[in-house]
N, C-alpha and C positions, 0 to 999 in steps of 0.2 A: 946463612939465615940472618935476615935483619932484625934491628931491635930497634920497637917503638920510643923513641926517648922522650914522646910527648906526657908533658906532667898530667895527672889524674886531673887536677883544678881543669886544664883546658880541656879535656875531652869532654865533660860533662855540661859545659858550660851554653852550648847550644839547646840544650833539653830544659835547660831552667831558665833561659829566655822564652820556651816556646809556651812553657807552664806559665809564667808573671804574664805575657801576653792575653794566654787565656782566661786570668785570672782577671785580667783587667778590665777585658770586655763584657766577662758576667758580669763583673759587676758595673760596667755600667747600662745594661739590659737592662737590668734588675733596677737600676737608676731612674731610667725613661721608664717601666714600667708602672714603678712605682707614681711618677709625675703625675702618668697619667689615670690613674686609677685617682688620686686626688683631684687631677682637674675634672674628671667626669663626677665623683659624688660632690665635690663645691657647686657645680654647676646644680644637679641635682636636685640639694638641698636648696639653692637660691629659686628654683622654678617649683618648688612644693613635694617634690621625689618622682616617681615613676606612678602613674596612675591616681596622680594628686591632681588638684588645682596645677593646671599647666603640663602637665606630666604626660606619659605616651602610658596611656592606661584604657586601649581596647574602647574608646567609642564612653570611655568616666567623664562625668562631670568636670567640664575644662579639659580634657582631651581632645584630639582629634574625634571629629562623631563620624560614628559608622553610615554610610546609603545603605539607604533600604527601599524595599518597596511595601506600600500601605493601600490594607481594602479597609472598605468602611461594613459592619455589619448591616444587615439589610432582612427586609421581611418579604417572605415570597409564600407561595403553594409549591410547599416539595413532595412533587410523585414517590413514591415507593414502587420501585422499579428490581425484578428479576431479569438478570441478561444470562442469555443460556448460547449455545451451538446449535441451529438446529438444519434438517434437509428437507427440500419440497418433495411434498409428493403428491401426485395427481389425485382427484377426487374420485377417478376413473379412470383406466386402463383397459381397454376390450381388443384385445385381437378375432378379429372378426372372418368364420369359418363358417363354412357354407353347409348348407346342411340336408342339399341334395348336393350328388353326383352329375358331372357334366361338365362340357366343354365349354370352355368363358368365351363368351362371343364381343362383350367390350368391356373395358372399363372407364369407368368412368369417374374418374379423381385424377389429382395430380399430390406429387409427392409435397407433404409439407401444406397440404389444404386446409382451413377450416371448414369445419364441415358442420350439417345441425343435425340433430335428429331422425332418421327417418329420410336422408338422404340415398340418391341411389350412387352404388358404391363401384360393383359390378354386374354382367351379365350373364348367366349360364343357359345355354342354349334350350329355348322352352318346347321344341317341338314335342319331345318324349313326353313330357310331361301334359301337352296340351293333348295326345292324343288317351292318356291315360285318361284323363277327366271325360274323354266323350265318350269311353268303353264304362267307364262307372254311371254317366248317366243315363247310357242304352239299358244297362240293368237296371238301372233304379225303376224307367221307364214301362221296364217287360212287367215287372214284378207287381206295379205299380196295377197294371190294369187285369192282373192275373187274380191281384187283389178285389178290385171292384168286380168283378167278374164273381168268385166264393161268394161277397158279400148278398149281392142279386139270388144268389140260389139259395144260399141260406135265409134269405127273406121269404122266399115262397114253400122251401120246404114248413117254415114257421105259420104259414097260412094255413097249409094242408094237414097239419099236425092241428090245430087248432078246430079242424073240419072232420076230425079224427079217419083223416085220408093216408097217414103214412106213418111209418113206426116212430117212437122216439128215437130210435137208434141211427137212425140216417139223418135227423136232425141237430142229435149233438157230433155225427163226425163230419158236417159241414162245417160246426161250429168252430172244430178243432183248425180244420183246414183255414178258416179265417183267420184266427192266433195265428199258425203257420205261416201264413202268407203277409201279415201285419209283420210279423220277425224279420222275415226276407225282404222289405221295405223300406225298414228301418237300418239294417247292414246296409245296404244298395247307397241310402242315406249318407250314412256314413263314409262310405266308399270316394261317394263326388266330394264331400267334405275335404275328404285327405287329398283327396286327387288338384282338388282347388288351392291346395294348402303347399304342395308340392310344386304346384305351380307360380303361385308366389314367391316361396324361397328360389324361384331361377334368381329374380333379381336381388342381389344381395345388398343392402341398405346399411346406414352407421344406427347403432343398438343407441349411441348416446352422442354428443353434443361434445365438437374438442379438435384435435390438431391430428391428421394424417400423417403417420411417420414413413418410412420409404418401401416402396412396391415391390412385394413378393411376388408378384405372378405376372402374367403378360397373357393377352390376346392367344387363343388356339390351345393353351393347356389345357389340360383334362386334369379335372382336383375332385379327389374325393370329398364324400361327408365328413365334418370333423377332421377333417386336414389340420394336422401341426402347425404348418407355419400362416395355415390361412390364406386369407387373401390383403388384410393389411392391418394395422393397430392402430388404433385411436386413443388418445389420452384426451382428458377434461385439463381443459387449462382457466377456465374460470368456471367457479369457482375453483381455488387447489387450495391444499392443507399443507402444514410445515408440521415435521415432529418434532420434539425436544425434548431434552430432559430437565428436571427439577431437583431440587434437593429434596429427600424427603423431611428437613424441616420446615418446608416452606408449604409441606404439601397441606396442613387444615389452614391457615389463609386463604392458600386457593380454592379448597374448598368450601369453606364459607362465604368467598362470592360466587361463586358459581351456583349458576339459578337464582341469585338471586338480583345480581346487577351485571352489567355488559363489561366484563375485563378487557379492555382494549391489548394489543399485540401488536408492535412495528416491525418490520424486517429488514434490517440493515444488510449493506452489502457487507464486503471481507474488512474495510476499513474504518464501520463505525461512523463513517462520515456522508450517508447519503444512505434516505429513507425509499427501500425499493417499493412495498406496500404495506398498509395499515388495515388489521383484521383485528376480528374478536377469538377468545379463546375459546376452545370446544370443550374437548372432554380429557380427563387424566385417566392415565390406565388404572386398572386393578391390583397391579402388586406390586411392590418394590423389589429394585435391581439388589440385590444384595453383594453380588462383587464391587456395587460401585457407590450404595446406599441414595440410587435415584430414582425416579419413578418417569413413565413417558408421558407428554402431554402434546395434546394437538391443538391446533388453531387455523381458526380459517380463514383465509382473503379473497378478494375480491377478484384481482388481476386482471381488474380492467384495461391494463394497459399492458401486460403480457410482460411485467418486468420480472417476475417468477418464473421459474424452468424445470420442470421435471429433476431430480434428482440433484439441484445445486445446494450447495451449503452455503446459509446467512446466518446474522446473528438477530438472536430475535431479545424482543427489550418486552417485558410482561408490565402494564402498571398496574400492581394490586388498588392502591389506593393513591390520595394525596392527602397531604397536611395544610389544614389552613393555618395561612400566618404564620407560620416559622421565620425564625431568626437563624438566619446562614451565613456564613462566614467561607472563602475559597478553603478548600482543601489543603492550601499549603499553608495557612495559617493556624493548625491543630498540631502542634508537636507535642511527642510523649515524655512522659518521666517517669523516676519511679514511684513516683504518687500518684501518678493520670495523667490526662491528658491536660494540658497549659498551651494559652495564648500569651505572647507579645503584645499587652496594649499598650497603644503611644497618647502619651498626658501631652496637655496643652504646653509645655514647657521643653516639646522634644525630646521626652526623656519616657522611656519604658518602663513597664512593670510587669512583671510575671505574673500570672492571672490564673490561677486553676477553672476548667470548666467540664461542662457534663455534656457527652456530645448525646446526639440521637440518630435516626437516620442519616444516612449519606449518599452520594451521587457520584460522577467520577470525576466532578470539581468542584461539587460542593457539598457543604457538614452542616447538619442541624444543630445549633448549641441549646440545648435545652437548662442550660443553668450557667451565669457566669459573664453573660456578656446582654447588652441592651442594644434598641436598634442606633444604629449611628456610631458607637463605636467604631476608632479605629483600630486597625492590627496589624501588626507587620507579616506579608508574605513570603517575602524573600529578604535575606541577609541576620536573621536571625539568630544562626549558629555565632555569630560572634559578642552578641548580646549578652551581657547581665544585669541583673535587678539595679534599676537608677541608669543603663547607660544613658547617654545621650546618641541622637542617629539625627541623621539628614537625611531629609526627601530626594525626588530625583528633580524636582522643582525650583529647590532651594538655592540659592547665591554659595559657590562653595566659599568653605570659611578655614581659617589656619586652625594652628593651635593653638588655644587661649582664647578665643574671639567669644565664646562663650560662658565667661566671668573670670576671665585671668585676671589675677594680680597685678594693682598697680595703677588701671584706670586711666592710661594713655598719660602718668603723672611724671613727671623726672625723665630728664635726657642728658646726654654725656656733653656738656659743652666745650669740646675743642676745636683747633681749628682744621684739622681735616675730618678723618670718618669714625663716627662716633660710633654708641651702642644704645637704643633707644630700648627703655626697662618698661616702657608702659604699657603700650594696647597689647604687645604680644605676652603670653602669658611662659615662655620659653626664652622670649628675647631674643631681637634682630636684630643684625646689623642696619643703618640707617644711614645716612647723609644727616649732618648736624651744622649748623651756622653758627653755632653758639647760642642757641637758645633749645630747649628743651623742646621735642614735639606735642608733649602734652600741654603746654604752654606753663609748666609749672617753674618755680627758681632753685630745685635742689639739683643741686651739684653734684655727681655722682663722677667720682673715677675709678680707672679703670683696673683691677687688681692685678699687681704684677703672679706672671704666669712662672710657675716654679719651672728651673731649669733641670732637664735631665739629667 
């Protein structure tokens, strides 16, 4: 078993090196730390502090100034505009079905036709029907002179009656027989009517004015009356109607012009950016949606140029009215607080001021200020969030400028006269390093040196 014969003083004596070491370097941490925590508040305090004259205080008086962007307030006519979702719908939809029975002998459209009124569509074979009319008019014919024939005898029984040559009773049952035979005349009448009427609907014609969708039927079918799928559908593509809905607050505005002035209606396509057609407003329905609290409203256009489509979705823009002479300001110049709404306006001295005002209608870029601002006013649109009351800000026009350039301390006066590189206290309001001849750059004769920098 060995023994350590090392004395206690030496075994420990590495541990209490290791401890003064570390003792040493805290403290001179804590040395440089401390330096410089003085050389930044002298500096500081020599440039007017943080947010002073000369100071990094956010866009202050003598600070660096914030870019911004500036609208000037301006007077216009602002529409009072409702934007809604809305889908075309035709003014007319007719699926058109034949309404005699028969064999189609032609047609005559092509898929996708414009067609007008009274157009012929298809054909159903008229024989049947032509020979129908000539069995109605052989009766109308027989009856007809079966007629005139009673009338001639009841004329002379009335002669002879009147010569007291024959009973009255053979006189009035000619008379009857006349009625009789006037009845059967007037049926017979009738008869060629339909017969002629039947004859017509061989050829099947468009009921209204519009666009041919694609062909049901072909050459040689045989289609009933009132066939389902018919013979082809027709929509009205001009005029069409768009529907929407409303909020039901907005609904007595609209209806207080309606009837009594033309509410115009634009139809934007999906992006807001391009006007498909421009109509007037029609009619609002009768009751409100209650799941959604909106009401439906239709309007109508022109679609003269066929930029509406059966069943597509636009955005339709209502203008109830407009405002004369409003003062507007862009949209992005209205910011909120918890007092209301405030503008950024920029004083002639480049410098802002918080501005309470009163908006009124608005657009989707621009705000009516109805209290708070005049026309000509400027405002700041962009850069604002780092604004406070008195900053200073730069245009996107403007010469950029340091710190201090607007009223730092000093006045370009006093420079460091040595003979290499000095520190010039003047125009910069933080202070620059400079190139120095010996003569000060402000042209002044104080002599400034330089303070020794405490060692860490």
């Amino acid at each position: 078993m060995m023994i350590d014969s090392t004395p206690p003083a030496s075994r420990t004596s590495p541990r209490r090196r290791t401890r003064i070491i570390g003792g040493v370097i805290a403290v001179a941490v804590l040395a440089g730390v401390g330096g410089l925590s003085w050389v930044l508040l002298h500096n500081a305090k020599d440039s007017g502090g943080p947010g002073g004259p000369g100071g990094f205080g956010g866009g202050r008086r003598g600070g660096p100034a914030s870019t911004v962007a500036v609208a000037a307030a301006t007077s216009t006519d602002l529409p009072i505009i409702i934007d809604a979702l809305g889908a075309v719908k035709p003014a007319a939809t007719v699926t058109v079905r034949p309404q005699v029975s028969g064999v189609i002998t032609e047609v005559l459209f092509r898929e996708g036709q414009i067609v007008k009124r009274g157009q012929p569509l298809a054909q159903i074979d008229p024989r049947p029907f032509k020979m129908a009319l000539l069995q109605a008019q052989g009766n109308l014919t027989r009856d007809e002179a079966q007629l005139a024939s009673a009338k001639l005898t009841l004329s002379r029984y009335q002669t002879l009656l009147s010569q007291d040559s024959i009973a009255r009773q053979e006189v009035d049952t000619q008379a009857a027989t006349v009625k009789q035979l006037e009845g059967v005349v007037m049926t017979d009448r009738a008869a060629v009517g339909t017969a002629q009427i039947n004859l017509g609907y061989t050829r099947i014609v468009a009921p209204v004015a519009g666009r041919v969708g694609l062909r049901v039927t072909d050459v040689g079918n045989y289609i009933g009356a009132g066939d389902t799928n018919g013979v082809a559908v027709v929509t009205t593509l001009s005029p069409i109607d768009v529907e929407f809905t409303v909020p039901q607050d907005d609904v007595p505005r609209i209806a207080a012009r309606q009837g009594r002035a033309n509410v115009p209606v634009a139809a934007l396509d999906r992006t807001r950016t391009q006007t498909l057609d421009t109509g007037a407003f029609s009619t609002l329905d009768n009751v409100v949606d209650a799941g959604t609290g909106t009401v439906k409203a239709k309007a109508r256009f022109p679609n003269a140029s066929g930029a509406l489509f059966p069943s597509q979705f636009v955005n339709v823009r209502m203008t109830l009215d407009t405002i004369k002479g409003a003062i507007v300001v862009p949209a992005t110049a209205v910011r909120q607080s918890a007092n209301g709404p405030f503008v950024w306006l920029l004083n002639d001295d480049h410098t802002v001021s918080k501005t309470p005002v009163k908006t009124g209608q608005a657009t989707g870029v621009q705000v009516q200020i109805t209290d708070g601002l005049k026309v000509g006013d400027k405002v700041i649109t962009e850069g604002g969030d780092r604004l406070r009351d008195g900053s200073r800000v730069q245009l996107p026009g403007d010469k950029p400028q340091g710190p201090g350039q607007w009223g730092g301390k000093g006045g370009g006066k006093g420079g460091h006269r040595q003979h290499g590189q000095g520190h010039g206290q003047g125009a910069q309001g933080q202070g620059g390093q400079g190139q120095a001849d010996g003569q000060g750059q402000g042209g002044g004769e104080n002599r400034r040196h330089r303070q020794p920098q405490p060692q860490g």
